[in-house]
C-alpha positions in Angstrom: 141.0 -197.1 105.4 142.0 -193.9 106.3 144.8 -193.9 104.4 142.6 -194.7 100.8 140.6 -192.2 101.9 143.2 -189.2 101.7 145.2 -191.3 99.1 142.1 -190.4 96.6 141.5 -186.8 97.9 144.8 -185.8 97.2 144.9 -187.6 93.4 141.1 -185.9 92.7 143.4 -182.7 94.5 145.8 -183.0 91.9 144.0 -184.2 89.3 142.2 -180.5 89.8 145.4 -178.7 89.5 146.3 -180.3 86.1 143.2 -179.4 84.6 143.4 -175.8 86.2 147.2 -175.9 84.6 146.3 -177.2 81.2 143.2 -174.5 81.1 145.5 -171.6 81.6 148.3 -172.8 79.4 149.5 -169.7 77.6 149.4 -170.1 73.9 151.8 -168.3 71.5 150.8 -164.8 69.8 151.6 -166.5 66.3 150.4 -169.8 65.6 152.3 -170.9 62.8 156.4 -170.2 62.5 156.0 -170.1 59.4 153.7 -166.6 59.8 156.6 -165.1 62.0 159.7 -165.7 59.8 158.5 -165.0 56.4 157.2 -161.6 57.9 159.6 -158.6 57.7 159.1 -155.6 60.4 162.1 -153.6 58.8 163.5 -152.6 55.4 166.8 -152.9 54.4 168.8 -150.1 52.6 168.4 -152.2 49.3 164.6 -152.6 49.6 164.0 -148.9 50.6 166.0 -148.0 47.1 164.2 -150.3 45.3 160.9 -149.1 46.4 162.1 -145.5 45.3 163.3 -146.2 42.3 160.0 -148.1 41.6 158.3 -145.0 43.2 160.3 -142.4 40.9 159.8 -144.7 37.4 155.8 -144.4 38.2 156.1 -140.0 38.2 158.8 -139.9 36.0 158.1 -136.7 33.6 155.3 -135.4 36.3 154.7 -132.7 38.8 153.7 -133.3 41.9 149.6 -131.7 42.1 149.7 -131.1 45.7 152.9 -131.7 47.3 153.3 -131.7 51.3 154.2 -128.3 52.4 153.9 -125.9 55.4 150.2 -124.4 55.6 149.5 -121.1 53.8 148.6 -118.7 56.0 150.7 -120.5 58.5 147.4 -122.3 59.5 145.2 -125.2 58.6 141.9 -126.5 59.2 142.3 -129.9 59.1 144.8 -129.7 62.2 141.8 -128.3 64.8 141.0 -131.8 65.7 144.9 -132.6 66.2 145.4 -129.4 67.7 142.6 -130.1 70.5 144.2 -133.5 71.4 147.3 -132.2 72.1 146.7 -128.3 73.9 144.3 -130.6 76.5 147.1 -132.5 77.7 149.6 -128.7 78.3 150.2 -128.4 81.7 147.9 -126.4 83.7 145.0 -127.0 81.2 145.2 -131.1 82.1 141.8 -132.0 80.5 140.5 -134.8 78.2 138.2 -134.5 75.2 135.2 -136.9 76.1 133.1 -135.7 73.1 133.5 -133.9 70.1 130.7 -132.4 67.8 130.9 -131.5 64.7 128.8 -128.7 63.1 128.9 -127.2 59.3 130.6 -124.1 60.7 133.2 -125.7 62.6 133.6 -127.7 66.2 132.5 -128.2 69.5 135.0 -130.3 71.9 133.1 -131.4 75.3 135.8 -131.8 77.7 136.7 -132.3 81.9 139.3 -131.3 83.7 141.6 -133.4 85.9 139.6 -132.3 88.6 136.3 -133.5 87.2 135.0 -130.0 86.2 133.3 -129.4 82.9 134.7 -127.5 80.2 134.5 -126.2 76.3 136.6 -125.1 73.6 134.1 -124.2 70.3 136.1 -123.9 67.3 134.5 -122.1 64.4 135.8 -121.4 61.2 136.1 -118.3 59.5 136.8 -117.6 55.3 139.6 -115.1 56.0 143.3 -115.5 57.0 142.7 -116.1 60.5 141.1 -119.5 59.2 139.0 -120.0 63.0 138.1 -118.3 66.3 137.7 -120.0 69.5 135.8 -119.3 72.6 136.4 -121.6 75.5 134.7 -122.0 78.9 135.7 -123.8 82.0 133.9 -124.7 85.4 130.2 -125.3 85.8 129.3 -121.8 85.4 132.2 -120.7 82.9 133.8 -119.2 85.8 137.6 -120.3 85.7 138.6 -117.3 83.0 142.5 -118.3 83.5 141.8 -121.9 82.9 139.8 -121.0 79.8 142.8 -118.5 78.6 145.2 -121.3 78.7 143.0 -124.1 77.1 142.7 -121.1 74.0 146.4 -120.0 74.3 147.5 -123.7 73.7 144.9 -124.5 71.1 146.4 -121.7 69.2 150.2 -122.8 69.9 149.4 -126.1 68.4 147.8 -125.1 65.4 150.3 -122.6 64.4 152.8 -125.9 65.0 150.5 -127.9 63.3 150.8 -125.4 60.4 154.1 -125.2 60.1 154.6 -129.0 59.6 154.5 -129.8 56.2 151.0 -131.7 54.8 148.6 -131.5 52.2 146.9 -128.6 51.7 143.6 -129.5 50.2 140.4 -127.8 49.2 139.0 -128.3 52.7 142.2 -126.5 54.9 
């Protein structure tokens, strides 16, 4: 009797198990083949000329209006968000942007430090050569001037990068 007993707790036991298995199967990412090997991740040498050469035919007998090319002025001001992005993450200014406002005469980036102090950088823009002026301000009362200096010294380091890259230079830069 006993033995019936424990016969059908270990069968409802392991009859448990292979629904628990069967729920947590793992499907595959793709679910057709056919999806998977029709796809191509990578160009060959022969496509990427033919894609030129289909490219060229198209702006045969044309200049380019606005080609890529380094920033003139050396500076851009389509690179402020970019520039922000990366001069938070420099080390010793180890902050992250947590909100960014934009305004009609430029850009306000809300950010906190590593150490979970609050911080500034306002970007404004300005029609002359310079193209924008920052002020930044770090620690609850604006009180970590060195910290500030750094965030605004590698704000600027990025956007003269940024500048030098080549991009298009539209109406708004």
């Amino acid at each position: 009797m006993i033995y019936r007993k424990l016969h059908r707790s270990a069968a409802a036991v392991c009859f448990c198990w292979a629904i628990l298995l069967a729920a947590c199967e793992q499907r595959p990412a793709v679910l057709s083949q056919a999806l998977a090997t029709d796809e191509k991740l990578l160009l060959s040498a022969a496509d990427q000329a033919e894609i030129l050469a289909a490219f060229q035919s198209i702006a045969q007998g044309r200049t380019p209006v606005n080609p890529p090319r380094p920033a003139p002025g050396g500076l851009r001001w389509s690179d402020v968000q970019q520039a922000a992005a990366w001069a938070v993450a420099e080390p010793g200014v180890e902050m992250a942007i947590v909100q960014t406002l934009r305004h009609d005469w430029g850009y306000t980036f809300r950010l906190k430090t590593i150490e979970d102090r609050p911080a500034q950088l306002v970007v404004r823009r300005r029609d002359d050569r310079s193209v924008y002026e920052t002020t930044a301000t770090v620690g609850r009362f604006g009180d970590d001037h060195q910290r500030a200096e750094k965030l605004r010294a590698a704000f600027d380091h990025f956007m003269h990068a940024f500048g030098r890259k080549r991009g298009f230079n539209d109406d708004e830069s």
